[in-house]
C-alpha positions as CSV (number, residue, x, y, z in Angstrom):
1,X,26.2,7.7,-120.7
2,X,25.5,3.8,-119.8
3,X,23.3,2.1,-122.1
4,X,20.3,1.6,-119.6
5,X,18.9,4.7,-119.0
6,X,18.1,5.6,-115.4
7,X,14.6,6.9,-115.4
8,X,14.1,7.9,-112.1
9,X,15.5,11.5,-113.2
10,X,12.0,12.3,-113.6
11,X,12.2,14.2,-110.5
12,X,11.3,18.1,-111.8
13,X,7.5,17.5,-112.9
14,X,6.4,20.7,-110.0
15,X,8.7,23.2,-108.6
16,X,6.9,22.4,-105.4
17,X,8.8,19.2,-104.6
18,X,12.6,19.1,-104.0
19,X,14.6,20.8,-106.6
20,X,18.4,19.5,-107.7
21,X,20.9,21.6,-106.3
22,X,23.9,21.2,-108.9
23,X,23.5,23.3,-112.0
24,X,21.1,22.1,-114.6
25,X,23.0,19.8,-117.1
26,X,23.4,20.5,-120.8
27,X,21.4,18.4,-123.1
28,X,22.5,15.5,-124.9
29,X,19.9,14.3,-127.4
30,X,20.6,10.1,-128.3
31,X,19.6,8.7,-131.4
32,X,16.4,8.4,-131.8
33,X,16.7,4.4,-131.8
34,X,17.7,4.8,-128.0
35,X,14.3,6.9,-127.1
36,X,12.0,5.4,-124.6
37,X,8.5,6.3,-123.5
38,X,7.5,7.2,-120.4
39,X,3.4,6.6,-118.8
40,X,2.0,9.8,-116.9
41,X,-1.0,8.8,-115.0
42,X,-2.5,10.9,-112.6
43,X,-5.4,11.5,-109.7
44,X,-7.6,12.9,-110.7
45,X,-7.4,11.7,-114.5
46,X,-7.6,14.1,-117.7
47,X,-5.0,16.8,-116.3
48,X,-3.6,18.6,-118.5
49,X,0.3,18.7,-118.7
50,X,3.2,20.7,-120.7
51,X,6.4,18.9,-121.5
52,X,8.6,21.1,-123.4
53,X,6.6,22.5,-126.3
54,X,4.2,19.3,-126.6
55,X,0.4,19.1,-124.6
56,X,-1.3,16.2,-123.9
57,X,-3.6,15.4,-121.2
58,X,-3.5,12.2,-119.2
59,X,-3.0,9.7,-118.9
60,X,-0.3,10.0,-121.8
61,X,2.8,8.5,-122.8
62,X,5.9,10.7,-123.6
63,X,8.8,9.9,-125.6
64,X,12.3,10.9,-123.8
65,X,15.3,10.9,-125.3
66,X,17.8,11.4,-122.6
67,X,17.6,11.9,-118.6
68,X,18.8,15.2,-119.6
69,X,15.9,16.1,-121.4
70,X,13.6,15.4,-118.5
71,X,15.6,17.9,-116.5
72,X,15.9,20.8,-118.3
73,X,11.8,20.6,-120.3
74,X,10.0,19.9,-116.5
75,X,7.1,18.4,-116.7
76,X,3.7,20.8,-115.7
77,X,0.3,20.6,-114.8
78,X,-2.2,23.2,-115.9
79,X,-4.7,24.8,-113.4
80,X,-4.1,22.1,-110.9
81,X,-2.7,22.6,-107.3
82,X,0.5,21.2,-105.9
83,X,1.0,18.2,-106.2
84,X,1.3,16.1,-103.2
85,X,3.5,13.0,-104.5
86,X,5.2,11.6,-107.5
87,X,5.5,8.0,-107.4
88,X,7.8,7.1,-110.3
89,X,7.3,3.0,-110.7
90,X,10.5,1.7,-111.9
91,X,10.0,-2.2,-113.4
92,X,13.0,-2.1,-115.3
93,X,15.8,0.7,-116.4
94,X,13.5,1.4,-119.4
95,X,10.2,1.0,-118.4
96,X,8.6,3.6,-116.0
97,X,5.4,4.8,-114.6
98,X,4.7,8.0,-113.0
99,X,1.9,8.7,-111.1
100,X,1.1,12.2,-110.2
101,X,-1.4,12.8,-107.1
102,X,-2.9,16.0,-106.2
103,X,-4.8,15.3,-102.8
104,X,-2.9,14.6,-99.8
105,X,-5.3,11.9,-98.5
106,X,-4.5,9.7,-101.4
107,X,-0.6,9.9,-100.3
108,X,-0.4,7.7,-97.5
109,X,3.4,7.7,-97.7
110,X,2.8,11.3,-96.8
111,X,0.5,11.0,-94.1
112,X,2.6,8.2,-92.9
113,X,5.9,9.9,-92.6
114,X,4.5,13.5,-91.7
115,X,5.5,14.8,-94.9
116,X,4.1,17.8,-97.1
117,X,4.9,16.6,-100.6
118,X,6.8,13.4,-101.2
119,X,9.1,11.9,-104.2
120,X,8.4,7.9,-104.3
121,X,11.3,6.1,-106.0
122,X,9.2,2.6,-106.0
123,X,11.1,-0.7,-106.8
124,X,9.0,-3.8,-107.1
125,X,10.2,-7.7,-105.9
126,X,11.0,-8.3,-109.4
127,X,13.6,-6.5,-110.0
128,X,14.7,-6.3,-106.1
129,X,14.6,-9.4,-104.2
130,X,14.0,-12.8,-104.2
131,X,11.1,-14.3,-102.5
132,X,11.2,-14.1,-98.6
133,X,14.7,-12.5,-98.8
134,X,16.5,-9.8,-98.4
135,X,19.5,-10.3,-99.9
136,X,20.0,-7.6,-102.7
137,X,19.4,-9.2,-106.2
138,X,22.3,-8.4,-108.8
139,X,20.3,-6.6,-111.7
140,X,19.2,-4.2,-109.2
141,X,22.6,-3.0,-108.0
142,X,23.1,-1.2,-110.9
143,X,20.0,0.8,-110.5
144,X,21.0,1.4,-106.5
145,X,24.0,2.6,-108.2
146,X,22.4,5.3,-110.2
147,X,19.6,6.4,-107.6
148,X,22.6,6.7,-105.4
149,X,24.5,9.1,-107.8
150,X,21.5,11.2,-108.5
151,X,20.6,11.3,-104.6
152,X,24.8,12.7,-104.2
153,X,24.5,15.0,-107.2
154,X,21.0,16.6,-107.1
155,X,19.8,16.1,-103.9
156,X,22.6,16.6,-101.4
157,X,21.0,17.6,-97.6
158,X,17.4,16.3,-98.4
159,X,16.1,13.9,-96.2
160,X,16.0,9.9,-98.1
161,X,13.5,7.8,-96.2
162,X,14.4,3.7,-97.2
163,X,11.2,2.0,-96.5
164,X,10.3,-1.4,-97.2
165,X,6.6,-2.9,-97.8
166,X,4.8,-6.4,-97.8
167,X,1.7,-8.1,-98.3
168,X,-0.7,-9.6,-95.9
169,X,0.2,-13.4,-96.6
170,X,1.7,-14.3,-93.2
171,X,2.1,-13.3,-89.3
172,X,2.1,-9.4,-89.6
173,X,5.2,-9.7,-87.6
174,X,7.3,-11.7,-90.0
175,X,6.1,-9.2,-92.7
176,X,7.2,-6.4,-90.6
177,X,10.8,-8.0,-90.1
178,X,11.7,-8.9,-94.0
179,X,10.3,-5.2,-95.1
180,X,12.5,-3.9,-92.4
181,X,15.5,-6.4,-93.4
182,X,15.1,-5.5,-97.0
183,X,15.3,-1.6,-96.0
184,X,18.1,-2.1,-93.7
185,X,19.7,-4.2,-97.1
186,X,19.0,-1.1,-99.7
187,X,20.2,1.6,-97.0
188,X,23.4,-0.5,-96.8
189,X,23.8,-0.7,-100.2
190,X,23.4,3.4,-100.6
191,X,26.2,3.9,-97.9
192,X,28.7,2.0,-99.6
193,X,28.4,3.9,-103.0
194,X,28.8,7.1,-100.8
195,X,25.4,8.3,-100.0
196,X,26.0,9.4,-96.4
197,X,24.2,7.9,-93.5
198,X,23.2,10.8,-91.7
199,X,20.9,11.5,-94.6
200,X,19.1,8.2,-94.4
201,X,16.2,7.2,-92.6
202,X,14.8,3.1,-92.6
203,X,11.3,2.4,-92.0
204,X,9.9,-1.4,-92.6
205,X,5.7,-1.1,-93.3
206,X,4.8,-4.6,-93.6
207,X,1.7,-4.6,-95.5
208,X,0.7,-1.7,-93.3
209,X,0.4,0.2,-96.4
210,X,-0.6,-1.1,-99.7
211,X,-0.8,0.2,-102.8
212,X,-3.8,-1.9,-104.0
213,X,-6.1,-4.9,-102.7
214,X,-4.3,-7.9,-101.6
215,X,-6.9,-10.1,-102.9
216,X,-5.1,-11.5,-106.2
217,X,-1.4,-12.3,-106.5
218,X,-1.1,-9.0,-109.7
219,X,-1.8,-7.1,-106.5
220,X,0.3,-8.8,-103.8
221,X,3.3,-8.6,-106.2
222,X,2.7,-4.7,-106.4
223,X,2.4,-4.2,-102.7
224,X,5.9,-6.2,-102.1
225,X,8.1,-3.1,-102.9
226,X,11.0,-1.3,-102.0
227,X,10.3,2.8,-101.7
228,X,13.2,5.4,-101.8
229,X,11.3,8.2,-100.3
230,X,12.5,12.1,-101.0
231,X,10.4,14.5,-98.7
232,X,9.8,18.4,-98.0
């Protein structure tokens, strides 16, 4: 297993979401100088959760000690209904947010696409692309490389919606153009390492949808994303 370990496995947390279709892999527990922690927030807050044999309510941080492990111990809420979409907020191949919401008027992805429950794989600018481009930036290859092999292994036949997002600074028409040119990047870089294009779906949003207020540049930097978008 690579060093950098590719979070985004943290796909499980509710049966009611798209389930891997390989068999469940066997657990390989790392040394414990290679565990990372993992923040589960959620809407509403104060949800109770199970992971494994360990409760906690959230928002929490839980220590993982391989992608394995988040497999095989899912992740559960207690006395809560379905939830509606997991946004797992990748900043880096070891440091991960999940977000866990419960109503479907807080999902606009959902809403957006027609979608009952959605998976949101959510790559900021940071890591993705330069600014105003859309050329693919080279530290985030490697984590293409890894959604892609997940996507091939567990998830074969499910629909992957490529959708890129702005902010508001600018003409609304040059916004839509880059998010679309940086979706149209990421789906090309998924169909070279073998994720087939049939599958595949590009949307760009502009700043159509953002995930916070535009007002202040903290929030303008969140809202210039790339989402990898697994529906049911």
């Amino acid at each position: 297993m690579k060093r950098g370990l590719f979070l985004i496995f943290l796909l499980p947390l509710f049966a009611a979401c798209p389930q891997p279709k390989s068999p469940k892999p066997e657990l390989v527990t790392l040394p414990s100088e290679n565990a990372f922690s993992v923040m589960i927030t959620s809407v509403p807050n104060n949800v109770e959760i199970l992971f494994g044999d360990m409760k906690a309510i959230t928002p929490t941080k839980l220590k993982v000690h391989s992608i394995d492990q988040l497999l095989l111990d899912n992740i559960k809420a207690v006395n809560m209904p379905e939830v509606v979409e997991r946004r797992i907020k990748i900043y880096s191949e070891k440091e991960v947010e999940v977000n866990l919401f419960f109503d479907r008027e807080l999902s606009e992805m959902a809403k957006a696409l027609n979608l009952t429950k959605i998976i949101v794989f959510d790559y900021g600018e940071g890591i993705t692309f330069d600014f105003n481009k859309y050329e693919i930036k080279p530290n985030f290859k490697p984590l293409l490389a890894k959604q892609a092999d997940m996507l091939k292994k567990y998830f074969d036949g499910i629909d992957v919606y490529v959708c890129g997002h702005s902010d508001s600074v600018g003409r609304r028409d040059y916004n839509l153009e880059l998010s679309l040119d940086r979706a149209k990047s990421v789906y090309d870089e998924l169909a070279k390492l073998g994720v087939p294009k049939s599958s595949m779906k590009i949307q760009g949003f502009g700043s159509d949808y953002p995930l916070v207020s535009n007002d202040t540049e903290e929030g303008r930097a969140q809202n210039r994303r790339i989402e990898i978008i697994l529906g049911s």
